[in-house]
Every structure is written in C-alpha cells, then in structure tokens.
C-alpha positions in Angstrom: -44.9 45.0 -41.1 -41.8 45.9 -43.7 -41.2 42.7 -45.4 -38.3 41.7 -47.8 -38.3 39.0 -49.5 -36.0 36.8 -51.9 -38.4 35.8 -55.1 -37.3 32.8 -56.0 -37.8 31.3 -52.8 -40.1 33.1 -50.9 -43.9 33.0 -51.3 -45.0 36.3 -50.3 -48.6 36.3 -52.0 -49.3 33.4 -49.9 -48.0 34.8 -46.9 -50.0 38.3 -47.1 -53.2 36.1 -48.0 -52.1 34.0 -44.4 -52.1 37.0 -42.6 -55.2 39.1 -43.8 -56.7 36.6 -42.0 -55.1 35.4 -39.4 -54.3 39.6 -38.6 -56.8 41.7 -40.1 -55.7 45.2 -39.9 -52.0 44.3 -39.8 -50.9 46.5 -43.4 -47.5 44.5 -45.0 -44.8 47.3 -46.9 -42.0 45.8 -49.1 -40.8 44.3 -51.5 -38.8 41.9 -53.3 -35.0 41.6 -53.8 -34.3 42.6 -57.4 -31.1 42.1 -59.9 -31.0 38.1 -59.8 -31.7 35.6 -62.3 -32.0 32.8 -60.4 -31.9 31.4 -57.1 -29.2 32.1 -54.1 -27.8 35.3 -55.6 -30.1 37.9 -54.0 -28.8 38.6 -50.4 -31.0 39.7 -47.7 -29.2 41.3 -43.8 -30.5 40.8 -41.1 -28.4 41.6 -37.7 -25.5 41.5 -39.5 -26.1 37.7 -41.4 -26.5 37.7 -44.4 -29.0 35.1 -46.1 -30.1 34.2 -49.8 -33.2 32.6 -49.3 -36.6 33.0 -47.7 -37.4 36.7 -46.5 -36.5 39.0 -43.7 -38.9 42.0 -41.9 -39.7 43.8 -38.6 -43.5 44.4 -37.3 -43.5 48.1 -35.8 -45.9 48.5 -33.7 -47.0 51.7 -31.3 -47.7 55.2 -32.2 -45.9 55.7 -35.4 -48.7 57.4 -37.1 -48.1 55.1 -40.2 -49.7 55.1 -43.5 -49.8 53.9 -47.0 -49.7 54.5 -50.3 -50.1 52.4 -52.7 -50.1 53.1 -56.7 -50.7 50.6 -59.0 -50.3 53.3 -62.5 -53.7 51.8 -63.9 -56.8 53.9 -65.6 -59.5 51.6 -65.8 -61.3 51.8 -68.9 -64.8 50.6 -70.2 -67.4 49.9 -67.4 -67.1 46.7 -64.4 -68.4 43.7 -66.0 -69.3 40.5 -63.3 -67.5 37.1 -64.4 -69.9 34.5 -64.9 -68.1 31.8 -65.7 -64.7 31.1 -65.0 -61.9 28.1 -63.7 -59.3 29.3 -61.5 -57.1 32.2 -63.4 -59.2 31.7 -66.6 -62.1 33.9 -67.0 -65.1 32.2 -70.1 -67.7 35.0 -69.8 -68.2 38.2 -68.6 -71.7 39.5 -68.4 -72.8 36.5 -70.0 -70.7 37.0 -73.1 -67.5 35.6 -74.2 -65.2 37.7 -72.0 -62.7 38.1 -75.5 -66.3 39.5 -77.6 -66.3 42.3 -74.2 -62.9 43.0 -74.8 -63.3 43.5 -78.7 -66.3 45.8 -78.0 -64.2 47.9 -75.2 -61.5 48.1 -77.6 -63.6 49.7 -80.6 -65.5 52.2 -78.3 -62.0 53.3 -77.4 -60.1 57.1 -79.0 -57.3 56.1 -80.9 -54.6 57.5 -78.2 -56.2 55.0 -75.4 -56.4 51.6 -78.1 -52.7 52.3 -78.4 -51.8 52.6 -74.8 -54.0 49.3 -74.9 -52.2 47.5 -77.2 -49.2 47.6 -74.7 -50.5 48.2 -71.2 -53.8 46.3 -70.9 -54.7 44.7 -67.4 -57.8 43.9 -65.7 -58.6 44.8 -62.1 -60.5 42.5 -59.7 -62.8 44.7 -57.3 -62.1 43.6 -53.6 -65.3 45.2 -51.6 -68.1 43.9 -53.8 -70.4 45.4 -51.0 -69.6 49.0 -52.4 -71.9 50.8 -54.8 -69.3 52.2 -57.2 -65.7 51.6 -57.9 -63.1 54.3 -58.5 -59.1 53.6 -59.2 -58.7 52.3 -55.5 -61.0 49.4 -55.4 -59.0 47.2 -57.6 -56.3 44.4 -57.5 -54.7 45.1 -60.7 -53.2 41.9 -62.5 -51.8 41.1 -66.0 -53.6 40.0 -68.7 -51.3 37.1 -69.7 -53.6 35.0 -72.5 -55.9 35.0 -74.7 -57.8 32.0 -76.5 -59.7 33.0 -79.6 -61.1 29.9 -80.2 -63.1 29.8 -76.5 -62.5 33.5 -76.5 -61.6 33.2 -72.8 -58.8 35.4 -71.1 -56.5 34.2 -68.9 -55.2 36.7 -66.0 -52.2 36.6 -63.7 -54.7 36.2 -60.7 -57.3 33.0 -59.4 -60.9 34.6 -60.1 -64.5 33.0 -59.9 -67.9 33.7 -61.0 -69.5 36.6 -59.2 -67.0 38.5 -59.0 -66.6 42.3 -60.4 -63.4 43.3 -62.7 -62.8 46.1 -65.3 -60.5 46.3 -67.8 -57.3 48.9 -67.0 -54.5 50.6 -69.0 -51.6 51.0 -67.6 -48.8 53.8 -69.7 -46.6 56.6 -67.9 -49.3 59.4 -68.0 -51.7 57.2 -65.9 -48.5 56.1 -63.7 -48.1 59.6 -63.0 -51.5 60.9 -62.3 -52.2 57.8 -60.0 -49.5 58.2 -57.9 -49.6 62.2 -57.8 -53.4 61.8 -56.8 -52.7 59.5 -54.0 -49.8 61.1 -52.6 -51.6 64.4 -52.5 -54.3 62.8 -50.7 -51.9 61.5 -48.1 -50.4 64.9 -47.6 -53.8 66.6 -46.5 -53.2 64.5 -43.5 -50.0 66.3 -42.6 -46.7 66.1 -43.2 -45.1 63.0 -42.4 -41.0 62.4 -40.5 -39.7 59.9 -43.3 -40.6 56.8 -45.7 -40.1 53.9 -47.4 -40.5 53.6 -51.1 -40.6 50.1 -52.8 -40.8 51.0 -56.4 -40.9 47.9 -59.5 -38.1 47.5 -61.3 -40.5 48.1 -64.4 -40.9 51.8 -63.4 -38.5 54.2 -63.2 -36.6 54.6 -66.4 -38.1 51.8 -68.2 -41.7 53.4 -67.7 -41.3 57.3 -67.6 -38.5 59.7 -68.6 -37.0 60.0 -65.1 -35.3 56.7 -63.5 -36.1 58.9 -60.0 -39.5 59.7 -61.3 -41.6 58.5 -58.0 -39.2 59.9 -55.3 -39.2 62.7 -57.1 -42.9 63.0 -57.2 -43.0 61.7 -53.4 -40.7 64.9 -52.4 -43.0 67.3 -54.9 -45.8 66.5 -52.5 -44.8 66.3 -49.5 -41.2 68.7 -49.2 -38.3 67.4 -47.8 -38.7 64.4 -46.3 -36.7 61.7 -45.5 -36.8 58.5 -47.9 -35.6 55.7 -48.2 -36.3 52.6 -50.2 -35.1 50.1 -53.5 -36.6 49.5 -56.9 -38.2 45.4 -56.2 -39.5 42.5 -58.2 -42.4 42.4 -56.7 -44.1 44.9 -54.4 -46.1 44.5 -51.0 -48.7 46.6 -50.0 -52.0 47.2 -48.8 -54.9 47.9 -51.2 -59.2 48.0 -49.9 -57.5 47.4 -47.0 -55.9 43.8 -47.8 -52.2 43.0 -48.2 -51.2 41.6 -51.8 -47.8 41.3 -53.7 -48.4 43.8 -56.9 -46.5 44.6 -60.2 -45.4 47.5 -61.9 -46.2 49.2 -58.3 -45.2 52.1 -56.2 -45.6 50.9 -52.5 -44.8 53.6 -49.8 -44.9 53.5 -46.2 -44.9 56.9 -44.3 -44.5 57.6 -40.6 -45.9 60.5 -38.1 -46.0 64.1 -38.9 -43.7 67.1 -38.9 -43.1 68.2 -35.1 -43.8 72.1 -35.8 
C-alpha cells in the first residue's frame, strides 16, 4: 500500500497498527504531507479532487516484485537492556536499575566523538522479534528520547513500552545516517536491479542532516544506477520494519518495484 497522509488529521500510527493485524504481510510505503503549520493547509489529489484532511493511497497488488527499504540513520550503542518496570511511554528501570543510572553508565563508557553525537542525537530502539537471539541495526523501532526525570531517574520515550520488553540505546548523526542507508540499499541491490521507486525521505534529513539536501536520492542512484525515482521529503514516514508497518522519524522510507528487463 502507498499511503499519504495529512498530519494533523490523520492517524497513521493507528492505522498501520489496525492493519498489521487485521493484514499481516500487507507492507504500508509513505508518508506524510510536509510544509504546513496547522490544519487544512496540506493538500492531498486524488482523481483530480483535491482534499486537506484525512489521507489518500492505492494497494498494488500482483507481480510487482516490490520491496523495501527502510533506514532509520541510528547506531545503537551500549548493549540491549530488558525494561522492568515501566507505565505507558515512561520507562522506571532497565535491568533492574534506574533506567537514567543505565544511561549515565552508557554515557561514560562512551569515546568522546560518540558522547558528543549523544548529546544531540540520542534515541532508544524498541526490539520487535523478542524471539531472536541477537539484535543488529534492523531489529529496532527507533523513537525519541523526549524526557528525562532525575529525581525518579525515569526516561520518557516517544513510544508506549512495558516491562519485558528489549530496547538499546541509539545515536542518530549524519555518518550513521549515511552508512545505514548505504548498507541497506546495497543489500537490496544484490537482489537485482529494480524498474523505479518511491522515496519518502523526513523533512529532518536532507540539508538539515548531511551536506547534500539530495543526499539519499543520491545515494539511492549510487547503488542501484539509473533508475527511476520518484518521491517528497514528509513529516512523518511509513514503512515496514521486522516486518511490521510503523510511522518513523528522521526516516528514509523507499519502495522499489521489479528488476531490470535485460
């Protein structure tokens, strides 16, 4: 499914949770309409009407030879800790410590280059297959780290969590940007080369996050040659990650289809 949606209005996490399980399997690619400050100034097309609210898409189905890629621009860093006590989006204790004392003791084991990438690009990433034995840069839903209370020394993160669950703490700068996304697109290119694509990229890349405002089409046509590709920079990004659909930030979300006729 390509999926656009207006972000004011539209509730597109809740719809990709809806539809992981009512259609398993079913990957969403898009993203949401960017430039607006408020409500009813995005406009989304659809057959020709034009509409400034909700969300528009198209389901493809068939033989399309369609697949994803999906960069989040995270290094994780330190070692996956399991919550064990937590309320909603607020996480008490990780590993049975204060989850603020694992932090501090991440952050001192740290090279001085990385604890300054920390100090502006820290995230956590929530592990979605906790069946798996390890967990490498693909396991993870990445979300913000958006509070911390040093009295409780809990952390609150831009994502509902519970005890049990694994996370690990993640980095997020331009160099890991890059190599994320240059890993994952050359893995997709080992599977041939593909007709065309759609690239939904956050507003909070391109020039604001590397040197290039093109920087991930650019890489996109470095791996995989002249290809067709299309796309917008979004407020918001859908895609497909352990094989669930989530809306992501500060994401590179591309859909390709088939491979080269020759």
């Amino acid at each position: 499914m390509i999926l656009l949606g207006e972000p004011f209005t539209f509730p597109a996490d809740r719809f990709a949770a809806v539809l992981n399980e009512e259609h398993p399997g079913v990957p969403i690619v898009g993203g949401m309409a960017s430039g607006a400050d408020r409500p009813g100034v995005d406009s989304l097309i659809l057959n020709g009407e034009v509409y400034s609210s909700g969300a528009v898409g198209v389901r493809l189905s068939g033989e399309l030879g369609a697949r994803t890629v999906v960069s989040q621009g995270c290094m994780p860093v330190g070692q996956p800790l399991v919550i064990t006590k937590a309320d909603r989006n607020v996480i008490y204790e990780l590993g049975g410590k204060s989850a603020l004392v694992q932090l501090q003791g991440l952050i001192e084991q740290m090279s001085e280059e990385d604890r300054e990438k920390a100090t502006h690009g820290l995230h956590i990433g929530r592990v979605i297959n906790e069946y798996k034995d390890s967990f490498t840069r693909g396991d993870f839903l990445v979300r913000n780290l958006i509070g911390i209370d040093q009295r409780s020394g809990a952390i609150a993160i831009g994502d509902y969590v519970r005890a049990g669950q694994t996370v690990q703490f993640h980095i997020r700068d331009a160099e890991s940007a890059d190599e994320d996304l240059r890993r994952m697109l050359s893995d997709a290119a080992e599977q041939g080369t593909p007709n065309g694509g759609l690239l939904f990229s956050c507003n909070g890349r391109g020039s604001r996050l590397f040197t290039s405002a093109s920087h991930d089409a650019l890489a996109v046509a470095q791996a995989m040659g002249d290809v067709p590709l299309a796309g917008f920079f979004a407020a918001g990004e859908l895609g497909p990650v352990g094989g669930r659909n989530f809306l992501h930030g500060f994401t590179a979300s591309l859909l390709l289809f088939g491979k080269a006729s020759s």
